[in-house]
Each structure stands twice: as structure tokens, then as C-alpha cells.
C-alpha positions as CSV (number, residue, x, y, z in Angstrom):
1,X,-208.6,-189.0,70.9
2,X,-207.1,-188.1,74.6
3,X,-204.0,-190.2,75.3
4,X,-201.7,-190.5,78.4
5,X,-198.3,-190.3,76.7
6,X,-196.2,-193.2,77.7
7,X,-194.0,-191.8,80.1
8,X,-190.6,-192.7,79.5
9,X,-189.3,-195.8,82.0
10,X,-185.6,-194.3,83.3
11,X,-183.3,-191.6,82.6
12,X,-180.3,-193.4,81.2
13,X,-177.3,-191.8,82.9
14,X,-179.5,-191.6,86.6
15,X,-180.3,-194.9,86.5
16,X,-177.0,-196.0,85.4
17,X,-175.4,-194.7,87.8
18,X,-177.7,-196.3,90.7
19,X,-177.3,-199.8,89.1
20,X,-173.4,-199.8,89.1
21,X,-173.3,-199.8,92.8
22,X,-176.1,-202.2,92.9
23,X,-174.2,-204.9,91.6
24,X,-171.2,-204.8,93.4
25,X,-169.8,-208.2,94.3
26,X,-171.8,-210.1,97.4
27,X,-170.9,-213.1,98.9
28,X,-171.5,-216.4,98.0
29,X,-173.7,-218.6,99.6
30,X,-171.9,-220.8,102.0
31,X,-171.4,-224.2,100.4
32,X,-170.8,-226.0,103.9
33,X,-173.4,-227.2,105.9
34,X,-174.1,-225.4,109.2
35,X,-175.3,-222.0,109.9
36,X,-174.0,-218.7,108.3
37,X,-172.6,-216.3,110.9
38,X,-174.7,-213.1,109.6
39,X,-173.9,-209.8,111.4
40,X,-174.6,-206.0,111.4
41,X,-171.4,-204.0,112.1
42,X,-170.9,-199.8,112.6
43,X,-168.4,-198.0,111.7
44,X,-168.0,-194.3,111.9
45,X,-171.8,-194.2,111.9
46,X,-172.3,-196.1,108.5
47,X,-174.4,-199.7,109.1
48,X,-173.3,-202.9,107.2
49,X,-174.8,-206.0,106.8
50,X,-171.8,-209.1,107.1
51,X,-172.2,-213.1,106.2
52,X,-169.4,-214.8,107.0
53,X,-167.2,-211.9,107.1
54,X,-167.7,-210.7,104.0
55,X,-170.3,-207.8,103.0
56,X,-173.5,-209.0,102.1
57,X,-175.5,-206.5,99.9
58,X,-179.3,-207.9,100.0
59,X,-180.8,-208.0,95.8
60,X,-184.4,-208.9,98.0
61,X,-187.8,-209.8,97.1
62,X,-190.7,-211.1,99.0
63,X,-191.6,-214.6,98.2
64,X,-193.9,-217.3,99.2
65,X,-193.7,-220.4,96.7
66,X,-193.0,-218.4,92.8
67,X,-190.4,-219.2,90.9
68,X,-186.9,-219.2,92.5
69,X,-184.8,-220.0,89.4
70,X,-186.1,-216.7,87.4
71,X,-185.2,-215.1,90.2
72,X,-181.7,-216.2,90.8
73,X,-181.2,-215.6,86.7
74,X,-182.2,-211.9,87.2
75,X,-179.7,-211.2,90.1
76,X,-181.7,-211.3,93.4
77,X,-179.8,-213.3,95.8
78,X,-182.4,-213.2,98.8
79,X,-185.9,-213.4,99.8
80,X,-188.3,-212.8,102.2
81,X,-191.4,-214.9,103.7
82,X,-194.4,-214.9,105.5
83,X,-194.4,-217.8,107.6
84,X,-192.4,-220.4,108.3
85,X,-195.5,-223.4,109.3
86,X,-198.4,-221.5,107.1
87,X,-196.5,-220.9,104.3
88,X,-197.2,-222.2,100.4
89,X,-194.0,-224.3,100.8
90,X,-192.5,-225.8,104.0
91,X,-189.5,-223.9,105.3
92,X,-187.1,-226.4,104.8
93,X,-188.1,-227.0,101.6
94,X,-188.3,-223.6,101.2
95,X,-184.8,-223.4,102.7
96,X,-183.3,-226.1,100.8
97,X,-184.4,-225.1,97.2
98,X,-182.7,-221.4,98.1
99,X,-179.3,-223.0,99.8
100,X,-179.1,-225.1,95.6
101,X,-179.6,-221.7,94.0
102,X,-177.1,-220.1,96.1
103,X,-180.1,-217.6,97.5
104,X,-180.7,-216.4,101.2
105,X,-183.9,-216.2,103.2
106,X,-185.0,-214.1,105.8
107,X,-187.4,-216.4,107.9
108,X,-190.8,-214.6,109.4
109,X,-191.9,-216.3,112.1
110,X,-195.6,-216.5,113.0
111,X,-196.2,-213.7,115.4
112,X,-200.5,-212.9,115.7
113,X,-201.4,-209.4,115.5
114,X,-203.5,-207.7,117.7
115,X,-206.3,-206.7,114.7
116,X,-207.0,-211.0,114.4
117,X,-208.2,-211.0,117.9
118,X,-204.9,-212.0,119.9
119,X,-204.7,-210.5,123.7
120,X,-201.1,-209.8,124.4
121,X,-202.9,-209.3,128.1
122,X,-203.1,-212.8,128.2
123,X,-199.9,-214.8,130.1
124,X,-201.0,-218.1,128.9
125,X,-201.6,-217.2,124.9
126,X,-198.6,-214.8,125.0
127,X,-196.7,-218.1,126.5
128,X,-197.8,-220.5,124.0
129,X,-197.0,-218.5,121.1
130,X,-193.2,-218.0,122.5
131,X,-192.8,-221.9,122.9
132,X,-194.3,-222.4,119.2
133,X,-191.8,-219.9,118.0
134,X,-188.5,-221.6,119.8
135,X,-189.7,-224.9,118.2
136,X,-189.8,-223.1,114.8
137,X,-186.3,-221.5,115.4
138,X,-184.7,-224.3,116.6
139,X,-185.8,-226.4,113.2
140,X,-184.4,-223.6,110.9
141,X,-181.6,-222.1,112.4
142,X,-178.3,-223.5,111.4
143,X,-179.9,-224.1,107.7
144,X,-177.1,-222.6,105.9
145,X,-179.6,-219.9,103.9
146,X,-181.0,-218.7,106.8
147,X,-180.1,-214.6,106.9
148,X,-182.6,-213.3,109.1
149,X,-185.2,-213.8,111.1
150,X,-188.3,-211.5,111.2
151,X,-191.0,-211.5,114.4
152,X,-194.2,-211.4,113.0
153,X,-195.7,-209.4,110.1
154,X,-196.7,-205.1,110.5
155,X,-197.3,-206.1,114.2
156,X,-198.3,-202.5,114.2
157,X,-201.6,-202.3,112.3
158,X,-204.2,-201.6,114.2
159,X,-203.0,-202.3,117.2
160,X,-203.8,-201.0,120.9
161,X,-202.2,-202.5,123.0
162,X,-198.0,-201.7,123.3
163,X,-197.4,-205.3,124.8
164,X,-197.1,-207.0,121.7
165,X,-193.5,-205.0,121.6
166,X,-192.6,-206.9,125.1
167,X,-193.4,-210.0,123.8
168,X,-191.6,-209.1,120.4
169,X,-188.4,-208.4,123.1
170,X,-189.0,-211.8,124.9
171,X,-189.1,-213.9,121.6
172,X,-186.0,-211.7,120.5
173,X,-183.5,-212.4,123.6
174,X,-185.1,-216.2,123.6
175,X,-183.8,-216.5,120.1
176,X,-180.5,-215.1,120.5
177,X,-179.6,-217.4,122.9
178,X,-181.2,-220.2,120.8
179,X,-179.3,-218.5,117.5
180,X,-176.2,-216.3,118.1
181,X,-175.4,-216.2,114.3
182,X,-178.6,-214.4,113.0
183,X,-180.1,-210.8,113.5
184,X,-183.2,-210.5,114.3
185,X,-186.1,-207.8,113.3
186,X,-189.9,-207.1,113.3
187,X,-191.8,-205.3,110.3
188,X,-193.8,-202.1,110.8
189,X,-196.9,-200.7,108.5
190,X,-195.7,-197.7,107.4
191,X,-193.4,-195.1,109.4
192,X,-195.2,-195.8,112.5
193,X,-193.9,-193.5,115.2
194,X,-196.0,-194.6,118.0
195,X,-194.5,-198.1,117.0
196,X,-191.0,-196.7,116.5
197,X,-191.2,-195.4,119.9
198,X,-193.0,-198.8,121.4
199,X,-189.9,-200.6,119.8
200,X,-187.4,-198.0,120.9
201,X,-188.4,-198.6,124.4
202,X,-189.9,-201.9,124.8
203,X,-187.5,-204.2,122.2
204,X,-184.2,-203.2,123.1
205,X,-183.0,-206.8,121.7
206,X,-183.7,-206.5,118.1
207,X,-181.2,-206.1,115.6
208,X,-182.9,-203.3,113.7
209,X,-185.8,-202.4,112.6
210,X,-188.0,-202.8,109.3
211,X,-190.6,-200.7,107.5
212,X,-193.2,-201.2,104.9
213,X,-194.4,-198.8,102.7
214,X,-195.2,-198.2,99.3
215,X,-196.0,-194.2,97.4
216,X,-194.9,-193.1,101.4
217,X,-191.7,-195.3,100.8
218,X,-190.9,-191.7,99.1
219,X,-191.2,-189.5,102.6
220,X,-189.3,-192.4,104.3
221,X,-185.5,-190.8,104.9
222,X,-187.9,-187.2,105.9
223,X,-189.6,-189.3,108.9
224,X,-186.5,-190.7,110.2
225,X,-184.1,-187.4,110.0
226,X,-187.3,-186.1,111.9
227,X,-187.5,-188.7,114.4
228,X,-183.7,-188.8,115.2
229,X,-183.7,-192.2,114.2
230,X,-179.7,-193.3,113.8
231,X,-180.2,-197.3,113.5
232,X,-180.1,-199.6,110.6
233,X,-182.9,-200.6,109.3
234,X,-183.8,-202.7,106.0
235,X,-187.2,-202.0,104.0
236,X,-188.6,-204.9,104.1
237,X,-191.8,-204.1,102.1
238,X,-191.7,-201.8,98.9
239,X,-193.2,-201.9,95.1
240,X,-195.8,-200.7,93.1
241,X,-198.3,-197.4,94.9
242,X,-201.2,-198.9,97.4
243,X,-204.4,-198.8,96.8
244,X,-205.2,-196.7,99.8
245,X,-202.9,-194.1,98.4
246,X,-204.7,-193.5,95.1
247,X,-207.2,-191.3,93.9
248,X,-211.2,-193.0,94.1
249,X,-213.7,-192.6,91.5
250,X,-216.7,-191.2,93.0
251,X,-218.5,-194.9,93.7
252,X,-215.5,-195.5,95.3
253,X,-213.3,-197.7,92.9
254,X,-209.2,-197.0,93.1
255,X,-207.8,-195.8,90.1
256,X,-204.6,-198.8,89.8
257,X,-201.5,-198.0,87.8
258,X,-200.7,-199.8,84.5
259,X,-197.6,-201.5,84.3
260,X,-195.8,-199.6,82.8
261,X,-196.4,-196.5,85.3
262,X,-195.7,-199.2,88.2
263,X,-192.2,-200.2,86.7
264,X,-191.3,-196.4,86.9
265,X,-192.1,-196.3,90.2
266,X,-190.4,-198.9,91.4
267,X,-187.3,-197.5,89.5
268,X,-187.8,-194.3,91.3
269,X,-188.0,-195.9,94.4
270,X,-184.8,-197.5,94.1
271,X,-183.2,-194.4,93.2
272,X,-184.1,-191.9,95.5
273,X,-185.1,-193.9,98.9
274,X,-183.0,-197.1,98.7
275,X,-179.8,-196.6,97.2
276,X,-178.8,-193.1,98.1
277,X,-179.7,-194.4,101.9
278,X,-177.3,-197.2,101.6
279,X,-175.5,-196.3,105.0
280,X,-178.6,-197.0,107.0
281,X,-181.1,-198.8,104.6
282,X,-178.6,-202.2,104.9
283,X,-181.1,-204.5,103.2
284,X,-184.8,-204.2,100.7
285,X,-187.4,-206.8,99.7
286,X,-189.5,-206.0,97.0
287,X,-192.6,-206.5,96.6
288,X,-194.0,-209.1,94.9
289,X,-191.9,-211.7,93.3
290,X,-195.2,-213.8,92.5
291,X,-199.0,-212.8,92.1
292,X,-201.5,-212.1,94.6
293,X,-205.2,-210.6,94.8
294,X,-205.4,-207.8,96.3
295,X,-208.3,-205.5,95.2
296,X,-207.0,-206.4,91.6
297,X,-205.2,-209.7,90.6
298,X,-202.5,-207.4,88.8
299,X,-201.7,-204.4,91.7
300,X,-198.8,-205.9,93.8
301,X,-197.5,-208.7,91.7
302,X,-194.3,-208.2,89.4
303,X,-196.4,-211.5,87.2
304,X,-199.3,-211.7,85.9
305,X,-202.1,-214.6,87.3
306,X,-201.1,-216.7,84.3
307,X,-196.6,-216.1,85.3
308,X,-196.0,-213.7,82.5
309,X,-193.2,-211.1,83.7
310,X,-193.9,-207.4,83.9
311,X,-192.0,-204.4,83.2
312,X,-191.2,-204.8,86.8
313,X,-188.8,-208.1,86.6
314,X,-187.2,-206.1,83.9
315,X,-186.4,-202.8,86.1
316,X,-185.0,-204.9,89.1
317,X,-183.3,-207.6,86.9
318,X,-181.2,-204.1,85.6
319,X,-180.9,-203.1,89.0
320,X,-179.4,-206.4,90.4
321,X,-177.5,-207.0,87.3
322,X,-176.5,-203.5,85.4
323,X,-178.3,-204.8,82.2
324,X,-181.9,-205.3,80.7
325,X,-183.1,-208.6,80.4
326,X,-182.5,-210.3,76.9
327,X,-186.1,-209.9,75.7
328,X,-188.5,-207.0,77.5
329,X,-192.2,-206.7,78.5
330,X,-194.5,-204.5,76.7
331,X,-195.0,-200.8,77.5
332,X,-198.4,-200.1,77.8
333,X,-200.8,-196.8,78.0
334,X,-203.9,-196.5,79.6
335,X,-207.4,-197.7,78.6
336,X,-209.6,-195.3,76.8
337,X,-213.1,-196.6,77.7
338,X,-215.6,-194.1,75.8
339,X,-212.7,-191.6,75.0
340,X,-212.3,-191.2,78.5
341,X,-209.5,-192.1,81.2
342,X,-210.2,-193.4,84.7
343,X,-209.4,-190.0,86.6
344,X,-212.6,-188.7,84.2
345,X,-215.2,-190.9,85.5
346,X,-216.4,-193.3,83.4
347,X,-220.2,-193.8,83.2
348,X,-221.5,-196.4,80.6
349,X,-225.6,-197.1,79.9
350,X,-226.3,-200.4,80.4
351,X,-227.2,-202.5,76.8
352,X,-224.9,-200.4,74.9
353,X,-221.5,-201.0,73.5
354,X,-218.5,-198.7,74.0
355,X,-214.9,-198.4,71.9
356,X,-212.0,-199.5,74.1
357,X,-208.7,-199.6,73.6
358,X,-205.2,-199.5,74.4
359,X,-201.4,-198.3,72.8
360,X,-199.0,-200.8,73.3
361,X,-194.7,-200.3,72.6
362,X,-192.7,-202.8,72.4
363,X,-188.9,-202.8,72.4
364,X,-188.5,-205.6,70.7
365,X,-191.1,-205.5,68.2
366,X,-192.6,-208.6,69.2
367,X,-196.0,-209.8,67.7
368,X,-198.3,-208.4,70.7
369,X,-201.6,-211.1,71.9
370,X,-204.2,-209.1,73.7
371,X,-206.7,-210.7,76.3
372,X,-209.5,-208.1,77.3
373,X,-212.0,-209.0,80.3
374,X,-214.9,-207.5,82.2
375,X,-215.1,-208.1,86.2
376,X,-217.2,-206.7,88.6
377,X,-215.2,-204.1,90.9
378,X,-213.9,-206.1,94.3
379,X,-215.9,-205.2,97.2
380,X,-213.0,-206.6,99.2
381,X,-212.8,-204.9,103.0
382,X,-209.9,-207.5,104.2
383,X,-206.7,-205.2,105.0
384,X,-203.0,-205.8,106.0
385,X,-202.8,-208.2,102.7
386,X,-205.0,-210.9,104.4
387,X,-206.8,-213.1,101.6
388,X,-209.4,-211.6,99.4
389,X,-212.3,-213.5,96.8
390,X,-211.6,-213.0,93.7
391,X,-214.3,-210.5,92.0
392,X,-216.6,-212.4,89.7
393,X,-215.8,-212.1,85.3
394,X,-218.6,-211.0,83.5
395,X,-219.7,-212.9,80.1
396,X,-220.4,-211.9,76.6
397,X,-219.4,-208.0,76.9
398,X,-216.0,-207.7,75.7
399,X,-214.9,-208.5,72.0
400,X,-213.2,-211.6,70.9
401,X,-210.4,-210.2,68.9
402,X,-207.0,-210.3,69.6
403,X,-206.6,-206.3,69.3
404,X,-205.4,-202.9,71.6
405,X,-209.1,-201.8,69.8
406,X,-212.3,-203.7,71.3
407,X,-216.1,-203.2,71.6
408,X,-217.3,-203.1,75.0
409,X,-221.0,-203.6,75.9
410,X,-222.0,-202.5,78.9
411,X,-222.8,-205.2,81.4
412,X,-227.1,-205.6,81.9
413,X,-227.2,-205.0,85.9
414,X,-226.1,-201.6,87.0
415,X,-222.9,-201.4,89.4
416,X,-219.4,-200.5,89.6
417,X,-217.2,-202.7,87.1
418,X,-213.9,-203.0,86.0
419,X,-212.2,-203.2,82.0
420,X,-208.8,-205.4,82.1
421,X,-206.3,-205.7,79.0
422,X,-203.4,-208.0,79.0
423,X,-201.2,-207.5,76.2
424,X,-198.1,-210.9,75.7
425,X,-195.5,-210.4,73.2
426,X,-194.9,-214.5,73.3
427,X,-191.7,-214.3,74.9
428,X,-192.8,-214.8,78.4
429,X,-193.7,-211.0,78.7
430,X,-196.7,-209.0,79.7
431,X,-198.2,-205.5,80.1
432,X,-201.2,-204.9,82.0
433,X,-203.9,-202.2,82.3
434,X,-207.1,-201.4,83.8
435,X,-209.9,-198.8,84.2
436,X,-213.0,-198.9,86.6
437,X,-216.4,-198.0,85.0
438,X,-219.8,-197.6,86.3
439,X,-222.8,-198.4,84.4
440,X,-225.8,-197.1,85.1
């Protein structure tokens, strides 16, 4: 039998080293009501992030509505959103459920991108959206855990037209004179440098600037030492590899990551981008503190659909903290569907029934649960993280039993398909994997 060895998480004495600095002391949330006074200062070309005078090192993830309490137990002292109107929760409630935990939130304002059909050549819509976004600035800005704000969401994607970045610099000098005590920023797909240079030139007024990017986060420091780039900038963006960045089975399916693999790659991340940068990469958000479909239910989220917790709370609880979490997820291999992995090509004939199955580790020797399904593959198009449908479960082809060793019969109706195994050690703790198949 072929196996992918479990590749081990960490080396000790590297990652070590990057936690210690991680979890130097940040300060406290301010217990008086009113606005923070959060600044960026320079000195002798190294970029800091202040709140209230003291040094504020961000222990970010993005989050929309999951669970704030877990979060605050496993070190992260700030978040991101999405929206401040269209979001899961309301912002103040949003707000006010952060300022009791002692957390800070960088606030996105609602800013439409070009790709959902907005014209930034139009006075009257460009007008409009400016007045709805001083009415949503000038409800949240003296909420004590207010850190940031953030104009609009990868702005960049797709996008034509270079007026968007004027209107990002009107809405940016409006709200510092509505909100002297907060920097202000706009997120970029990628390392953008037509949208570097858009912003460069045409939003003098932000703060600094924020990139998104995932397996590229990697080239990150080599496209800013290329493109001169001297400001501060936070990553606002940055997790598990995307799906556009994977290799494709030859019907077209991406080939996703386990859990395991993803929870080494965020490590590595950490390590080599984000810490070592820590002169001009002032703040992170990771992402995603909660679940989400995108082409899978289990590629960006750090939980799984039902709130277990990946190997991926565990790697950033140890970088916020300096230690593991009591109790630790599962460590999981990939599926073997027909003795083959998903880089093979996995063909199955449809009627007939295939072995599956699955190595699990797990630190603490817990009793392991398995859950195995069958769903057709996504034929989701939607990009930029907009909202996908959820890819139909197929009956009656996977095995009952609670094992990492399964039948799998082939679906009936030939197409592209996908194998899923959840393993849950009963602590709270999951490890995920998955393999695309095609039966014919």
C-alpha cells in the first residue's frame, strides 16, 4: 500500500523561537468608554502599530459571527470583518461582545467592487456610497474596540477602472476628519502592482496598505523589495493554499490539502513571511476563524461545518501563546481511494465498490470517531469568496462503520465526485481529508 508519510507539523527549536516574540506583552483593551487613540509611528525606518501609547502587536483572525470566547482563550486579541451593515452580527454587537472579551476589531466598511457591476464613472453612485459610509463611521467610531478601519474588500479583483482608488482617497480624508484616532487601509487580492501603483498615486490618505494572499503569501517580501515598497503594511488575509493555486485532476477538480498539511502551512507562513517581516508587516489576520464553503466546506475554515477545531487553532493558539493547546486535533494522512492518491487520478466504475481509507495520529491517544461521506464535486464559478451552494451528498455509497477503513461504492451516474473523512477524537477536535474521484 502507497502512503503519504505524515509530514511532521514544526521543527521544535524554529518554531520556538518564532513564538517567543509572538507573545510578547500587548496592551490591554481600554476599559473606559470612548475611542482608542490607535496610531502607526516610524522610527529609523522600522513601522509600529501604537493603542493608547503603548505597542499593540495584532494576534488577528478574520471573523464574521464564530466563536469569540475560543478565540480570546487561544491568545488572539483582534479580528477582522467583512461588513459592518451586511454582516452575520450587527457591528455594535459585534463591537460590544469584543470590548467584554478584551479583543479589538478592525471594521470593513462596505465599499462595492467594480466585478459586482458598480461604475465608479458614476458621480451620483460614487456619492451615495460615500454618505452611506460616513453614516457607518460615525456609529462605530469612538466604540472603544475599534482598531481599524478597512475600505472595502480586494477592491482590486477584476477591476478596470483606477477610480475606485479616488473614491477609496475621498472616503479616506472624509473619515479622518470624521475619526482622527483610527488608521485607515484598503485590502488588495494578491501583490497587485497595477493596484499598488493605483494606490501609490491616487490614495495618498491611507494609513497603509493590506494584502491578501495565500501559497503567494510565500513570494510576498520578494514583490515588495522589487517594487521599492518602504510602507507598513498589515496582511490582512492569509491561511491555508487557494484553490486556484493547486494542482487539477484532469476533469478539472482541485486537489485540497488535509488538515494536517494545511496546519504546516500556516506554521510556515508565520515563520518565514510574518514574523521575520515584523518591521513592516505591523499587523496579520488569519484566515478563517469560523467555516465557510468555498469549493469545499473544509478548505479555508480553521473548524469544521459541525465547530470541531483543526490542527490549525492548535498551530496559532501556540503562536499567540508559546504553548499547545491542552488537548490536540488529530493528525491525518491522505485518503487512499483504490490504492491511489488524488495527484494519481482516481477513476472508479460505476456499481462497484472500492477500499478507502485513511491513517490517523493522535497525540493524545484519544478514541478517534470517523464520519466518511460522498458529494458530488462543486461546480461553483463564484470568485473573490462570494457565496457558493453547497455540492449535493450522495446516499447509500459509503460504509457505516465508524473506521479510517471503508467500502466505497461507486456512485450510479457518471461524473466528477468527491470522498470526505472526518476523524473527532471527542475532545472537541477534528482532522479532515479529502480526495476527488471520477467515475466513469
Amino acid at each position: 500500500m502507497k502512503w503519504l508519510i505524515l509530514a511532521p507539523l514544526i521543527i521544535a527549536g524554529s518554531f520556538l523561537a518564532g513564538a517567543t516574540s509572538a507573545t510578547e506583552n500587548t496592551a490591554p483593551a481600554n476599559a473606559a468608554e470612548g475611542p482608542s487613540k490607535v496610531e502607526i509611528i516610524e522610527r529609523d525606518g522600522k513601522f509600529q502599530l501604537l493603542r493608547n501609547g503603548q505597542p499593540y502587536a495584532i494576534k488577528g483572525a478574520g471573523i464574521d459571527h464564530a466563536d469569540l470566547e475560543l478565540f480570546a482563550a487561544s491568545g488572539g486579541n483582534s479580528f477582522r470583518t467583512w461588513a459592518v451593515d451586511d454582516g452575520a452580527l450587527p457591528a455594535k454587537e459585534l463591537l460590544d461582545r469584543a470590548h467584554a472579551l478584551g479583543l479589538t476589531v478592525s471594521l470593513c466598511l462596505e465599499f462595492a467592487p467594480e466585478r459586482v457591476g458598480f461604475d465608479y464613472n458614476d458621480p451620483v453612485a460614487v456619492a451615495k456610497q460615500k454618505e452611506e459610509t460616513r453614516a457607518r463611521v460615525l456609529a462605530n467610531k469612538d466604540h472603544p474596540a475599534l482598531l481599524t478601519w478597512f475600505i472595502g474588500n480586494e477592491l482590486n479583483f477584476d477591476y478596470t477602472n483606477s477610480k475606485v482608488y479616488d473614491a477609496v482617497n475621498d472616503v479616506a480624508e472624509m473619515i479622518k476628519e470624521l475619526d482622527p484616532n483610527h488608521p485607515v487601509t484598503t485590502t488588495i487580492a494578491g501583490f497587485d502592482k497595477r493596484a499598488v501603483k493605483d494606490i501609490q498615486e491616487r490614495a495618498p490618505a491611507l494609513d497603509f496598505v493590506s494584502f491578501q494572499l495565500y501559497a503567494d503569501l510565500a513570494n510576498l517580501p520578494k514583490y515588495l523589495k522589487k517594487a521599492r515598497f518602504k510602507k507598513p503594511y498589515f496582511v490582512t488575509e492569509w491561511g491555508a493554499v487557494g484553490h486556484w493555486e493547486v494542482h487539477k485532476t484532469k476533469w478539472g477538480a482541485p486537489v485540497e490539502q488535509t488538515s494536517s498539511e494545511k496546519a504546516a502551512h500556516y506554521a510556515d507562513s508565520y515563520l518565514k513571511v510574518l514574523e521575520p517581516f515584523g518591521d513592516q508587516a505591523i499587523g496579520n489576520y488569519v484566515f478563517l476563524w469560523g467555516q465557510k464553503q468555498e469549493r469545499t466546506s473544509t478548505w479555508y475554515g480553521m473548524f469544521t461545518e459541525d465547530g470541531a477545531r483543526t490542527e490549525a487553532v492548535d498551530v496559532m493558539h501556540f503562536i499567540w501563546t508559546g504553548r499547545w493547546p491542552a488537548n490536540r486535533a488529530p493528525r491525518i494522512s491522505r485518503i487512499q481511494l483504490n490504492g491511489k492518491n488524488p495527484y494519481e487520478g482516481i477513476y472508479l466504475w460505476r456499481g462497484k465498490s472500492y477500499d478507502a481509507e485513511v491513517v490517523i495520529v493522535d497525540y493524545d491517544k484519544d478514541t478517534i470517531e470517523y464520519r466518511w461521506e460522498v458529494r458530488r464535486e462543486s461546480r461553483a464559478k463564484e470568485i473573490g469568496g462570494d457565496t457558493e451552494a453547497i455540492p449535493e451528498l450522495v446516499q447509500g455509497v459509503v460504509g457505516t462503520s465508524s473506521t479510517p477503513k471503508i467500502k466505497v461504492t461507486a456512485p450510479d451516474e457518471k461524473g466528477a465526485y468527491r470522498l470526505f473523512v472526518y476523524a473527532y477524537d471527542g475532545q472537541g477536535n477534528a482532522a479532515h481529508s479529502n480526495t476527488p474521484f471520477y467515475v466513469k
